[in-house]
N, C-alpha and C positions, 0 to 999 in steps of 0.2 A: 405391858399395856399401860399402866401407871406411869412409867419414863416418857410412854408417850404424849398424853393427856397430860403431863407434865411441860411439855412440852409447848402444850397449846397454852395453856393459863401464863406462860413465861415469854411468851411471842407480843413484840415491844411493837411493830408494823402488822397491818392485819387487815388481808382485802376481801372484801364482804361481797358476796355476788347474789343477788335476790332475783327470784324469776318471775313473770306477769302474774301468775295464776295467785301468788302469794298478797298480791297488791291491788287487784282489780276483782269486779267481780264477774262473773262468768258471760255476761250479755255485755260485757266490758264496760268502760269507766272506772275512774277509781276510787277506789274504799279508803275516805279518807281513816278511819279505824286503824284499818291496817297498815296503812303508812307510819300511824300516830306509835305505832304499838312497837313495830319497826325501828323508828327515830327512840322512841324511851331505849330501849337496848343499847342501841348504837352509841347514844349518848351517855349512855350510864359506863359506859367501857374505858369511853377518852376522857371521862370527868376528872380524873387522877391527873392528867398531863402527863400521864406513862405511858400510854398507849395513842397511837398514831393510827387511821382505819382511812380505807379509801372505802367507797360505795361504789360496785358493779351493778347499774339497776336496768333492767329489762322495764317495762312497761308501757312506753311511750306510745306503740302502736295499739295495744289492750284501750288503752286510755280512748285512743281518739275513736272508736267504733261506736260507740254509741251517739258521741256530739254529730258523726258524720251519718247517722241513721245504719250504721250497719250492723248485722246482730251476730256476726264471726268473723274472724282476720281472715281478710280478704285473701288468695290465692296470688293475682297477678302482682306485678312490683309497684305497679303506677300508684294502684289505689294501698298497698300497701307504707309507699311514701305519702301519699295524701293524708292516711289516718298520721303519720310518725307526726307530719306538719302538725297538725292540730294540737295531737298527745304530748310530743315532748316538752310544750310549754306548759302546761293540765302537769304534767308528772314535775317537774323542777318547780312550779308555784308550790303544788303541795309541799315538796320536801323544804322549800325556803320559808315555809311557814310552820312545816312543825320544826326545823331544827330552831327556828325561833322560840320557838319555849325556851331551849336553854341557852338562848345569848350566842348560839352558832351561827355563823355564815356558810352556806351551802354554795360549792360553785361546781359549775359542768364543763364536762369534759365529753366533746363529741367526738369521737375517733371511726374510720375506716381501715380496713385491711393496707391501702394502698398507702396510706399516713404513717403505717407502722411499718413497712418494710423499706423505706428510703431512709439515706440517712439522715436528712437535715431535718424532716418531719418525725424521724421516731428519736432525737434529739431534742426537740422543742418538747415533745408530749411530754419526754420526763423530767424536761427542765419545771414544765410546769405545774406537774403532778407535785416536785418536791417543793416546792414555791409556797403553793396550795398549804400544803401540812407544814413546811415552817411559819406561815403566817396564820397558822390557825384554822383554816376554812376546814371546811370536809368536802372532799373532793368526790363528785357525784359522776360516775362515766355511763354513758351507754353508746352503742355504735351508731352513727350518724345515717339512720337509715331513710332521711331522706333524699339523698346524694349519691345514698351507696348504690351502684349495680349491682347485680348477677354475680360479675365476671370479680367483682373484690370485696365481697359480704364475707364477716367472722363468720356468715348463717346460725347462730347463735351467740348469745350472751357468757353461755359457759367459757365457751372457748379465750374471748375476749377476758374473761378475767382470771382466767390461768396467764394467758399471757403478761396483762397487768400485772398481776401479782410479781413475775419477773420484773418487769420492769423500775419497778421500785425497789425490788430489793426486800420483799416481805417478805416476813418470818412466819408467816401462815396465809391460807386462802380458806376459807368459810365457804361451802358452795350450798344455800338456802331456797329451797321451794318446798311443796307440799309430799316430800316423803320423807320418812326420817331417819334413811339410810339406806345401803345397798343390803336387799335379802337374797338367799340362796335360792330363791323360787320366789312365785308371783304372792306379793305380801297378803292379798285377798285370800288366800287360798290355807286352810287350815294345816300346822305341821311347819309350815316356814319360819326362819330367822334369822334374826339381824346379824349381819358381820361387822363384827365392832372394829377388826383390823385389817388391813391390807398391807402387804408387807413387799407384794410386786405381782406382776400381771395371771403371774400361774394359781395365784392364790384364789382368784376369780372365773378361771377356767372351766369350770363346772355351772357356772351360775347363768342362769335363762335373763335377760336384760328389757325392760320393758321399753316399750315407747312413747310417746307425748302423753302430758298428762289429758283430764276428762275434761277439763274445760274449755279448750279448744281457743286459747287465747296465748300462747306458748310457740315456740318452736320447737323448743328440747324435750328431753327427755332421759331417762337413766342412761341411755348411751353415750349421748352428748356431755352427762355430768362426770360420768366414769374416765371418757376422751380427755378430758380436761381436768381433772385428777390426775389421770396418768401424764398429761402434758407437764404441768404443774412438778409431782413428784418429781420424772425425770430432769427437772430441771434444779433439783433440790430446793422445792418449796414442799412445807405437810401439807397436806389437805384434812378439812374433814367436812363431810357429805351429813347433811342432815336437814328437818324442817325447821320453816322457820319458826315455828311455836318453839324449838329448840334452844333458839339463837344465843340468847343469856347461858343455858347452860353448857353450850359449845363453846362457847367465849370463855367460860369462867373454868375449862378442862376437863369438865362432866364428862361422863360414860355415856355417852349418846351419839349417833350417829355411825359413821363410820370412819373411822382416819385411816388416810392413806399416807406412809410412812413412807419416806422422801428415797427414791432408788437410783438418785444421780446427783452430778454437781452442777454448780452452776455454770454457765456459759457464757459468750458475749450475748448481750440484752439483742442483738439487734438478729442475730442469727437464729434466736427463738423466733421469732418474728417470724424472719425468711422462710425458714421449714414448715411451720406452723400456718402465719399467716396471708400468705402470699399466694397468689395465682399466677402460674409461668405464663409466659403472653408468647413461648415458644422455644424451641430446642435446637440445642447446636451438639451435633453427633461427633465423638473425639475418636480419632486414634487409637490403637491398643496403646502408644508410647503415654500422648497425654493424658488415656485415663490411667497408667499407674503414677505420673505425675501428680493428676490431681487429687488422688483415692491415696496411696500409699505414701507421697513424697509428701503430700499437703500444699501443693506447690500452684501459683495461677495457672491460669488455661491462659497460651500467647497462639496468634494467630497460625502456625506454624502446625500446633497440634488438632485442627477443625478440619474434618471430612465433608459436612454437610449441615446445613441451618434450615430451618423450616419457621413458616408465623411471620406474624407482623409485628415488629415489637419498635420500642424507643431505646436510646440510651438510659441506663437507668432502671430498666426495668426488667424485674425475673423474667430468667428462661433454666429450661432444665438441659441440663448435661447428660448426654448418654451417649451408653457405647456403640459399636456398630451392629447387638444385636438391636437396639431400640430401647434396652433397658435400664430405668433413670438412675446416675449414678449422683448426683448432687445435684443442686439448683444454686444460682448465684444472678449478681447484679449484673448486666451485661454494658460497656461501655463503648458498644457503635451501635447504629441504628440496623436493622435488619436488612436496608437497602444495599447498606456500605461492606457487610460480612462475604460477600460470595468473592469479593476481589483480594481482601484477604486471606482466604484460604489456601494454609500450605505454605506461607509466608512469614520469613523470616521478620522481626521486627525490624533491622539493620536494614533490610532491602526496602521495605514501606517504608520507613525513616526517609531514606534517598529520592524513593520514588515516586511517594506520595505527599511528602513533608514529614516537619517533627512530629506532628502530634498523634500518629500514625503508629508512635514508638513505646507504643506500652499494651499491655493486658488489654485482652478480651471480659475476661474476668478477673479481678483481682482476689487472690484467697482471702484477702479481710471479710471481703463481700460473698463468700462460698462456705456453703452447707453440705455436707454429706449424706447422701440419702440412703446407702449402705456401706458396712464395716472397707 
């Protein structure tokens, strides 16, 4: 446990993920307190010049329910974009005035699901996340949910900053709201305790997981922060789970919380994404040949190995691969439009090349763009 918590006090990048309920108060708007109290931590971390933080902050929508008369986050999406409208400006004022106490510039970072799983958008993001931290700023993200749909919402903040956390290349993820760690039973409830370690999924197998916190200004909940721990971990980043009255001494390696100890490596940044953050917009059913092509060989999907396509999709965008029982074998970027797939089917590239033109002459999916979704 010590190597670990060692671990964290030695982590030089370091993405900070704070939830509504910790920043707003419960009939929402924000506490400017708890923002202030937030920003002294934050600040006191990268005052060295050692240490690089990105900020994951939920709030935006908490924020605007009260300026908009409403006294809980709204259900549908409309009025939920309406409050973001208001809130995200309310949430970024604040922070560009408390990081003003210490001479920091604060800048935002609005990101979608649909931003991160393309390449030339989930390329920019990190071009200008690392921009951000070389010139100084502290880079502020939350997911753009006034923009966002349904059909391509992180649906939480956690998840978004596991991802982040990839994305940069950090050397830890901080996951901060009002509990101060994962317990073996409901913390309310006398007899319960904190799990100070996680070491992989089995070690959590026994434990009851609660859901959104009381304030009702949230999406998440212990599920969503565990999901994204685990997301995190497997991607060989640590986590550690705790409140944010915590923060400073999670930051500084204390025994608080709960760390989750890293049970994989890293991957390409963009393929986290895809597994992760991505919604398939439709499926293209393979062959027993091409799915051990694309499962065992690691090989693209070519039009030759496609039995059947279903959805309405673009170039460019997820669909999931599977086999002829129906069951998802990977997900990838798809490079025809959904209209153009049925003519393709079963089709040599060499024969589309001739028949159709050159450009006819390549992948359906290219494996750079492909994800595995079982061994």
């Amino acid at each position: 446990m010590a190597g670990a918590r060692q671990a964290v006090s030695e982590a030089r990048r370091i993405v900070v993920k704070v939830g509504s309920s910790s920043l707003t108060t419960a009939a929402g708007g924000l506490d400017a307190d708890r923002v202030d109290a937030l920003v002294d931590v934050l600040a006191k971390v990268r005052s060295g010049g050692e240490r690089e933080l990105v900020l994951v902050s939920s709030g935006a929508i908490a924020a605007g329910l009260a300026p908009l008369g409403l006294t809980r986050r709204p259900r549908d999406l409309a009025r939920q974009q309406a409050a973001a409208s208001v809130g995200q400006g309310l949430l970024m004022a604040r922070y560009t005035a408390s990081f003003a106490r210490y001479g920091v510039r604060a800048g935002q970072i609005l990101l979608t699901s649909d931003d991160m799983s393309r390449r030339a958008h989930h390329r920019n993001a990190s071009r200008t996340l690392d921009k951000l931290l070389a010139m100084g700023a502290f880079p502020v993200v939350n997911e753009n949910d006034t923009v966002a749909t349904d059909e391509i919402r992180f649906g939480d903040n956690d998840r978004l900053a596991a991802l982040v956390a990839h994305l940069v290349h950090a050397d830890l993820l901080v996951l901060l709201s009002d509990v101060d760690g994962v317990y073996d039973g409901d913390p309310a409830r006398p007899g319960t305790s904190r799990i100070s370690l996680v070491r992989g999924p089995e070690d959590l197998a026994h434990v009851e997981i609660g859901s959104a916190g009381k304030a009702g200004v949230g999406t998440g909940g212990m599920v969503t922060k565990i999901e994204a721990a685990s997301i995190a971990a497997a991607a060989g980043v640590p986590v550690v789970l705790t409140s944010t009255v915590h923060a400073g001494d999670a930051l500084a390696g204390a025994d608080t919380g709960t760390y989750f100890h890293p049970t994989g490596r890293r991957s390409a940044d963009r393929l986290l994404w895809l597994q992760h953050a991505s919604t398939p917009q439709g499926s293209l059913t393979l062959d027993d040949g091409a799915v051990r092509a694309v499962v065992e060989r690691r090989k693209s999907l070519l039009p030759a190995g496609i039995a059947g396509v279903e959805g309405e999709f673009s170039a460019g965008d997820p669909v999931e691969l599977r086999d002829r029982a129906g069951r998802p074998v990977a997900r990838g970027l798809v490079n025809f439009d959904a209209r153009e797939i049925p003519r393709l089917i079963g089709r040599s590239t060499h024969d589309l090349a001739r028949d159709l033109g050159p450009e006819y002459e390549r992948e359906v999916v290219h494996r750079d763009d492909l994800v595995l979704l079982r061994p």
